[in-house]
Structures are given as structure tokens and as C-alpha cells.
N, C-alpha and C positions, 0 to 999 in steps of 0.2 A: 504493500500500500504506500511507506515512503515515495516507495521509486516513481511511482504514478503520480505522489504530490508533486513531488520535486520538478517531474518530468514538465506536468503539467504549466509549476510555476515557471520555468524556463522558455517557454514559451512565451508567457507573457510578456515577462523579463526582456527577452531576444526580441522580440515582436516591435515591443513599444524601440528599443534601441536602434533596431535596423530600420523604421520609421525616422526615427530621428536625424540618423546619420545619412540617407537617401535623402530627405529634404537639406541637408545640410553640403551635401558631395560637390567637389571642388571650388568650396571657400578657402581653404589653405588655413584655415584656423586649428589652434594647439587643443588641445582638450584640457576644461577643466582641472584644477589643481586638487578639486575635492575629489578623484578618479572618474573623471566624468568620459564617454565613449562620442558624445554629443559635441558638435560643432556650433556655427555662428548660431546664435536664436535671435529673433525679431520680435517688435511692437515696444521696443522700449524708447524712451520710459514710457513708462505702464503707473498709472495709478489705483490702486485696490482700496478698497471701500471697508470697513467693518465698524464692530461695536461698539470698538475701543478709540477708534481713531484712523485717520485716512493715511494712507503708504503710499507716498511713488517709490520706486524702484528706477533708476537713473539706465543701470544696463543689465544686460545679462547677467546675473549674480554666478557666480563660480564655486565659491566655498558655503555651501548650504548648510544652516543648523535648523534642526525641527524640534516641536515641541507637542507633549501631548499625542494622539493616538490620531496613524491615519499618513502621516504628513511624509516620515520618514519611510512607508511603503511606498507610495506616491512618488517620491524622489528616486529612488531607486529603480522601480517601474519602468521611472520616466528616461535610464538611462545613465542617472547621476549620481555616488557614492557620495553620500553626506559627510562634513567635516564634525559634526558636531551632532548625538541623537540621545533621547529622553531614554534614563533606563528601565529598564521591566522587570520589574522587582517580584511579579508575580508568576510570568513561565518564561524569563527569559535564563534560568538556570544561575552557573557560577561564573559567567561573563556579564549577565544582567543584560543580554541579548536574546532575541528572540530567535528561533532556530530558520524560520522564512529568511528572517529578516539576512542571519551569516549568509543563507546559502545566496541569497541575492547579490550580498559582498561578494562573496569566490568569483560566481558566476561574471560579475563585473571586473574582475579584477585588483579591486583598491585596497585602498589600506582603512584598518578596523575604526570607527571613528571615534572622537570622545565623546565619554559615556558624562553624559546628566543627572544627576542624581533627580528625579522623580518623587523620589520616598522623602526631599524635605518639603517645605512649608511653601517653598517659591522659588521661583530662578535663579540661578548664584547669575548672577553678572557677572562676575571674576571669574568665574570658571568658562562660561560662555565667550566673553574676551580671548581666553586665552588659545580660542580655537580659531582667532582670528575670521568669524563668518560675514559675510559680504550681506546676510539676509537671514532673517528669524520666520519660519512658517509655524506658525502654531493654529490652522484652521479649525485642526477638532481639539479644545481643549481647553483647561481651567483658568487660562493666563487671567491675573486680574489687571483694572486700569493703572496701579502703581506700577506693576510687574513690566505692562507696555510702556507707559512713559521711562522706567526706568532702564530697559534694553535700547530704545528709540535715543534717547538723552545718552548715550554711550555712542551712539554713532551708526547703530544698528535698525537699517529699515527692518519694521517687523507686520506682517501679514496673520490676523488673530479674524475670529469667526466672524460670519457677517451678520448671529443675530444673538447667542446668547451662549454660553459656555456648553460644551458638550453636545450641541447640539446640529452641528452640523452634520448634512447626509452623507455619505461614506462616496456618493458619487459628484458631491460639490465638491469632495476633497480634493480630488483627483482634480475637478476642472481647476479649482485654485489654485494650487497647485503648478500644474500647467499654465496659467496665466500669469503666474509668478514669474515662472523659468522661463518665461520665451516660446514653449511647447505645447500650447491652445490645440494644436490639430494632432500634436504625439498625445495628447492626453483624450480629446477626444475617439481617437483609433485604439486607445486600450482602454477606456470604456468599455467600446462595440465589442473589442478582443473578450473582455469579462463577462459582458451580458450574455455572450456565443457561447459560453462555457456554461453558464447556467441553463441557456435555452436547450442546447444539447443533453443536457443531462438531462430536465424534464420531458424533451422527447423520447428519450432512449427508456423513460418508466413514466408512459400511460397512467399507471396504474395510481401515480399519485395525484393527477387531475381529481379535484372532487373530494378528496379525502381530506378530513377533518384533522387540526392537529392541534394544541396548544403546548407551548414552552413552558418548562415551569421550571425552577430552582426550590432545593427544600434547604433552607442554607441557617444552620446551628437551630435557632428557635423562632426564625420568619420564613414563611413558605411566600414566596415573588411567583408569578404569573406574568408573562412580557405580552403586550399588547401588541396591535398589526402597525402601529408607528417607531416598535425598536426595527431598527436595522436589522436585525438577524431574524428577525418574524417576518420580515420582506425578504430575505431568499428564501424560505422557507414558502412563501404563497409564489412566489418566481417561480419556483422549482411543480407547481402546481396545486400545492395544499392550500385550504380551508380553513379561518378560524370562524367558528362555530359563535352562537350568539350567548352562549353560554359565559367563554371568555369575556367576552366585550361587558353581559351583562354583571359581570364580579366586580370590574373597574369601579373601586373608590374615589377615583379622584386624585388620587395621591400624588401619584409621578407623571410625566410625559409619556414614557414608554413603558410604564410596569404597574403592576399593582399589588399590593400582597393578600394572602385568602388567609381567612382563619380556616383550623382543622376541621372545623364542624361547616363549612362549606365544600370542601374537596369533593364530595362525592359531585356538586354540582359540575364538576369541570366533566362533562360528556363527548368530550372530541373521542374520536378513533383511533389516534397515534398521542402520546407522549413522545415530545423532547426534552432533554432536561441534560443536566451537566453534573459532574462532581472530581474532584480534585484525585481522590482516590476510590479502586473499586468497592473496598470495603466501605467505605461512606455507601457509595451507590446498591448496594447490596441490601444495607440496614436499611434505608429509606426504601427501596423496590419491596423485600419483607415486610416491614411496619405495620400495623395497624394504620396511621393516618398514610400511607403510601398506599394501602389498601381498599380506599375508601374511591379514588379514584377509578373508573370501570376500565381507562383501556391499561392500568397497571394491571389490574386484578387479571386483564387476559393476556399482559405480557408483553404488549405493543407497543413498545418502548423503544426508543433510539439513543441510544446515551455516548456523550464526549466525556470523557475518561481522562484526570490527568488535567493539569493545568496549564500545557499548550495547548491541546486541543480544545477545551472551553474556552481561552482565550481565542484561538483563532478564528472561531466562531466568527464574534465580530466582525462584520467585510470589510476588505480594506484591499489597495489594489494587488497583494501578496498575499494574505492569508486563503482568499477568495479561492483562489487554486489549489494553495496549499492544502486548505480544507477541504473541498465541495467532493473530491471522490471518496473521502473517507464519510464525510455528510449524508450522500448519498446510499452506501454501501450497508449505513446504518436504519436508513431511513427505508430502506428497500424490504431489509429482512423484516423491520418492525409492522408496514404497512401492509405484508403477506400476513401475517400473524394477525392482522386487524382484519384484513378480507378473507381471512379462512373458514 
């Protein structure tokens, strides 16, 4: 199954870059210092717009830092080894890298970038500095307006969401992105490249057209339900599944994209397939067992899909690398649970 992530992601990777460098052929331009494959890019300066505050971008930026989730798949995607990326303290293992994200490095070539510490309160600016970046992309992410004025006031254009922390779509990133870097139509073409991977995979299984699913998390002492506006409940209806009116009708109000259920409504969740995640199988084990995991009808028949481990729950989330890296193992999981549900 790796080999088919991998494979899969290398494609993209390859895809978006041989774009790049085809629009780019015979400018005589060096490639980026951040290990970039990518020649001249155009439309600058470029002025970007967001919540925190408006960026022009004077030229090509060269030495890329990202922040937050999304920006630095995006980059890489797009062709270009970041000089500076936010660590992942939760499956990016004892390098605090994500396993997509190295093999995207190899795959490019470049050198391993510095790592961000994430796990503190806000941005070190000195640390950031020190990586010398040409440009700050933090699209999807927590940046607050100190954090901005204080990277911008260091000399650093920085590009942060266009409407509210966290919330931007996994596919504005990528255009962002792209608008940043000069590569508006390479960002566009691996789009199309990702959406084909998904339409593909829902044609090649029929069988999940029509079929009900709900996301759920059962996580220490709050059971979470993810609504049809997370990201990852959109591939999930991409790929051809259903959320039932069951889901919709639990939503409290609480979050944008989730909501949490008490035990004594589980049984109300009547989708056909369970998705759901857990860091370890023995977690997943106890909660599928359970009494309140019980309560649930398509546990109780078994029709379950489960991401195992804390890369693969993480990878979930789309992002222009995980997308691949994930979706045949998504898939694979989703296939056997959904036979099990139509049996």
C-alpha cells in the first residue's frame, strides 16, 4: 500500500513540476535557492488580500517559509523545496516531519528545511529570520494580527487567510498559494491532477454512490461527529458517499465543521458506513467493542473504515500531498467497510 501512496504522490509531485518547468523552458533562469526545479514565474508584483492585512509580493519569492497546515504541501507540489516549515509535533515522528511531506523533499531533491516549532504559543521571528525567507505563506492557519505585523515589520511579506483562522478550503490553498509563487496555472493543473484522483477512485467503486457515511472520532471522554463542511467529509461525498440527515440533525451549533454527540444519542447516528480514526489499534479496538461504540448500528454490523496511527489520521486532512498519499489507503478501507454495509 506505501508503494501505491508514494507512487501515487509522485505523480502529482512530477506532474505539477514538469508543468512548471514546460511553461518556464528557455528563460535561462537558475533555480531557486530554496531547491526549487521551477524557472522565471510571472504576474508580479502580485498583491494578496486577507484578514490580517494586504501583501504585495514585489517578485518571485525564492526562499519560501510556510506556516500552519496546507501551505508547505502546496509548495512543494508546486515544484519548490521550502527554506523554512511549521513542525508536526503530532505524526511527523523524531524529525517532526511528516512522512509525504520527506518523501516530496527526496523526490525534489533539496535540502531538509528548518523546522518551526508549532508546539509554542506563536512564531519565533528569530528563528524565522534566521532562515533568511523572501515570503511567509500561512493560508490555512492560526497566525494572529501581532504574529502578522510582527513577521511583516521584520521585512517579511506575509500571505495569512482570506477570512478567518483555520478556515480556509484545502483547495484555496493550493490556489494561494500559486498566486503567491508566480504559478496561478501550475496550481491550477494540480488541482485538476487531484480532483482526477479522486474522480477515479469513485468510479472504479460504484458501489459507494448513494451510500451513507458519517465521520466520527470517540477521542478520551468527547465523542466529535464532523459535518459535510470539514474538509475531509468533502472527499468523503467526492468519492460518492452520503451524509445522512441524521448527522446534520445532531449538529449543536458548536463548531464550523464538527459537532460533539453525547452517548445517549449514538444510536441516533444511522449512516451505513462508519469513518473514524485512532492513534492506536488498541484504542480502536476498545471503542469498536464498547458499549457506547455499540450503540451505533453500522458498528454493531462492522462497517467500519478506520485510519490507524497518527499519520494516517493526520493525513486525512486534504492537502495537495496527503491527498494521494492517503486516498488509496482511504479507499481500500472504505471498500471492505461498504461491502460489509451492503451485505
Amino acid at each position: 500500500m506505501r508503494q501505491r501512496t508514494k507512487a501515487a504522490l509522485g505523480v502529482v509531485v512530477a506532474t505539477a513540476a514538469a508543468v512548471a518547468l514546460a511553461g518556464c523552458a528557455g528563460t535561462g533562469s537558475e533555480a531557486p535557492t530554496g531547491g526549487s526545479g521551477v524557472g522565471d514565474r510571472t504576474g508580479f508584483p502580485v498583491t494578496i488580500d486577507s484578514a490580517l492585512g494586504e501583501t504585495t509580493i514585489e517578485s518571485a519569492p525564492e526562499r519560501i517559509a510556510t506556516w500552519g497546515w496546507g501551505a508547505t504541501d502546496a509548495v512543494l507540489a508546486l515544484g519548490i523545496v521550502p527554506v523554512a516549515i511549521p513542525s508536526d509535533d503530532y505524526s511527523g515522528g523524531d524529525d517532526r516531519i511528516p512522512p509525504w511531506i520527506s518523501e516530496a523533499i527526496d523526490d525534489l531533491g533539496g535540502e531538509t528545511p528548518a523546522i518551526l516549532d508549532s508546539s509554542a504559543p506563536e512564531i519565533s521571528v528569530e528563528e524565522l529570520l534566521k532562515a533568511d525567507p523572501d515570503v511567509l505563506l500561512a493560508p490555512y492557519s492560526g497566525l494572529t494580527q501581532d504574529e502578522f505585523d510582527a513577521v511583516t515589520d521584520a521585512g517579511i511579506p506575509v500571505v495569512a487567510y482570506p477570512d478567518a483562522p483555520w478556515t480556509t478550503p484545502w483547495r484555496d490553498v493550493i490556489t494561494i498559494t500559486g498566486e503567491a509563487l508566480g504559478l496561478k496555472a501550475e496550481a491550477q493543473t494540480l488541482l485538476g491532477d487531484l480532483d482526477t484522483l479522486v474522480s477515479d477512485a469513485a468510479a472504479a467503486h460504484p458501489e459507494f454512490a448513494g451510500t451513507t457515511i458519517a465521520y466520527v472520532d470517540d477521542d478520551v471522554d468527547t465523542f466529535y461527529m464532523y459535518l459535510p463542511s470539514d474538509a475531509r467529509v468533502e472527499i468523503l461525498e467526492d468519492l460518492g458517499f452520503v451524509t445522512p440527515p441524521s448527522v446534520t440533525d445532531l449538529d449543536t451549533g458548536e463548531g464550523t465543521f464538527y459537532t460533539t454527540v453525547s452517548y445517549e444519542n449514538l444510536d441516533k447516528i444511522d449512516a451505513q458506513v462508519v469513518f473514524t480514526q485512532a492513534e492506536e489499534q488498541a484504542a480502536l479496538d476498545e471503542f469498536l467493542s464498547s458499549a457506547r461504540g455499540q450503540l451505533i448500528p453500522a458498528v454493531r454490523k462492522g462497517a467500519v473504515a478506520a485510519m490507524v496511527g497518527p499519520e494516517n489520521a493526520a493525513a486525512v486532512s486534504p492537502t495537495a500531498l496527503t491527498l494521494p498519499w492517503i486516498l488509496p489507503t482511504i479507499v481500500e478501507k472504505l471498500a471492505a467497510a461498504t461491502a460489509i454495509a451492503q451485505g
